[in-house]
Steps between C-alpha positions, in 0.01 A plus 500: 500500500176312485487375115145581434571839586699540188205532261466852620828583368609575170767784338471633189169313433706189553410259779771406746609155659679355749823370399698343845525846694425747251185638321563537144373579187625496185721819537517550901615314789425607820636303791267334795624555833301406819183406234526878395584589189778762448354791255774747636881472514644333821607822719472524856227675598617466829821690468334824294275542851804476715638758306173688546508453872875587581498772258164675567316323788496846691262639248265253535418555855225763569709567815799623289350626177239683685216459268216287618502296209506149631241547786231661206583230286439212783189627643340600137613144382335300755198783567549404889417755760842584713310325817475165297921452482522574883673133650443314208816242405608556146752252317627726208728330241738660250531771769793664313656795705194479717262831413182300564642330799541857655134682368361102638649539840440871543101432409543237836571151307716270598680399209767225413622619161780270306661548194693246305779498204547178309 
């Protein structure tokens, strides 16, 4: 964490500091990890969306829920006209069970969609 950065932090009405790999205050302490600081308990973020995904990736997908949720949402999003995603290459990260990935490549993309757990 860049130290002039701190001066737009403060708890309480109390300004925080950097002390070794924490930002503190008089009353908190909030670890530093990669520069970030940690506002939120450490849990894994990662492991409540592989729950989501084995558990209820199925009803994600427009193909298995069938709704049309995640094509509306994509083309009202982005305000594209259906012609426009027709061979374009799309690199979509945090693809999760992949409901994008299959509204992207029925629209005509050509996506490469990762996901990653940490």
């Amino acid at each position: 964490m860049r130290e002039d950065f701190v001066v737009f932090f403060e708890i309480d009405d109390s300004p925080l500091e950097i002390k070794s790999d924490c930002l503190c205050s008089s009353k908190h302490r909030f670890v530093i990890r990669n520069g970030i600081p940690r506002f939120t308990p450490d849990i894994s973020y990662s492991e409540n969306f592989a729950l989501l995904r084995e558990k209820h990736a199925e009803l994600q997908l427009d193909s298995r829920n069938g709704t049309t949720d995640r094509y509306d949402t994509i083309l009202d999003r982005t305000q594209w006209p259906i012609e426009f995603f027709k061979g374009k290459t799309v690199l979509e990260c945090g693809c999760g069970a992949g409901p994008d990935t299959e509204i992207l490549l029925l629209l005509g993309c050509k996506v490469v969609s990762v996901s990653t757990s940490y």
